[in-house]
C-alpha positions, -999 to 999 in steps of 0.1 A, spaced: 128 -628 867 98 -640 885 83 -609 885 87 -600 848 66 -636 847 41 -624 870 34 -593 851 29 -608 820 8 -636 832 -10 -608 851 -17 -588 816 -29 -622 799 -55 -628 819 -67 -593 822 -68 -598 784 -88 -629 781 -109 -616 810 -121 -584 785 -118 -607 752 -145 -626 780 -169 -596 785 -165 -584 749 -182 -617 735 -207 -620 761 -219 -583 752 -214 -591 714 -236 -621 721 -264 -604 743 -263 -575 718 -268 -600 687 -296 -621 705 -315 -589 712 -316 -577 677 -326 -611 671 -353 -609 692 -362 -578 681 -356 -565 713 -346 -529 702 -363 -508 727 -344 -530 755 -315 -524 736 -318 -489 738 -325 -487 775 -294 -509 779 -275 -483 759 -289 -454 779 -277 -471 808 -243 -484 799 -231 -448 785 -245 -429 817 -225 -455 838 -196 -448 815 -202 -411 823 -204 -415 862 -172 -434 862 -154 -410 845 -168 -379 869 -156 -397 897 -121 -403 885 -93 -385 902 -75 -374 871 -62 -339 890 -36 -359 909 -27 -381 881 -12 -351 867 6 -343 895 19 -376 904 33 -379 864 67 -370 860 79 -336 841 89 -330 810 129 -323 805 138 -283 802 132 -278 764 128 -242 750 126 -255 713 98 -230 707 117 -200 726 151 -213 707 128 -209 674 119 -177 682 153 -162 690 146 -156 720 172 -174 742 198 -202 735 214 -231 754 240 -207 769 215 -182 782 192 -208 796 226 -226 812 233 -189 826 204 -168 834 223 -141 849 239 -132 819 209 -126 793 215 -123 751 218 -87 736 190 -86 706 204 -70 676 
């Protein structure tokens, strides 16, 4: 029970903390247009979408996928096509005669 505590307190304050950053970049953003700071506003743009891009090169997605589980055996689409059926997927070695 603790735990389920933990986590949630956890997720709350990871929540306020970007509610947090999403003001204070709402706020910088309005005072700058304010100012009529645009071309700073740009440069900040520039900058914020190229660190955006580095971030996301350097992730290491390729062992995400392997470390997510698999999908269930499902052969919807082959059982659509006629192809095979429960049976023959349960028993390979005996495969379906097409008519």
């Amino acid at each position: 029970m603790p735990m389920r505590n933990a986590a949630a307190a956890a997720r709350k304050r990871r929540r306020l903390m970007t509610l947090l950053w999403s003001a204070v970049v709402a706020a910088i953003t309005i005072y700058l247009i304010y100012k009529e700071q645009i071309a700073l506003l740009y440069v900040l743009a520039t900058v914020s979408v190229t660190v955006l891009l580095v971030v996301v090169a350097m992730a290491d997605l390729g062992d995400a996928r392997r470390a997510a589980p698999s999908a269930p055996y499902d052969d919807s689409a082959a059982a659509a096509d006629g192809t095979t059926t429960a049976a023959t997927a349960a028993n390979p070695a005996r495969p379906r005669r097409r008519v």
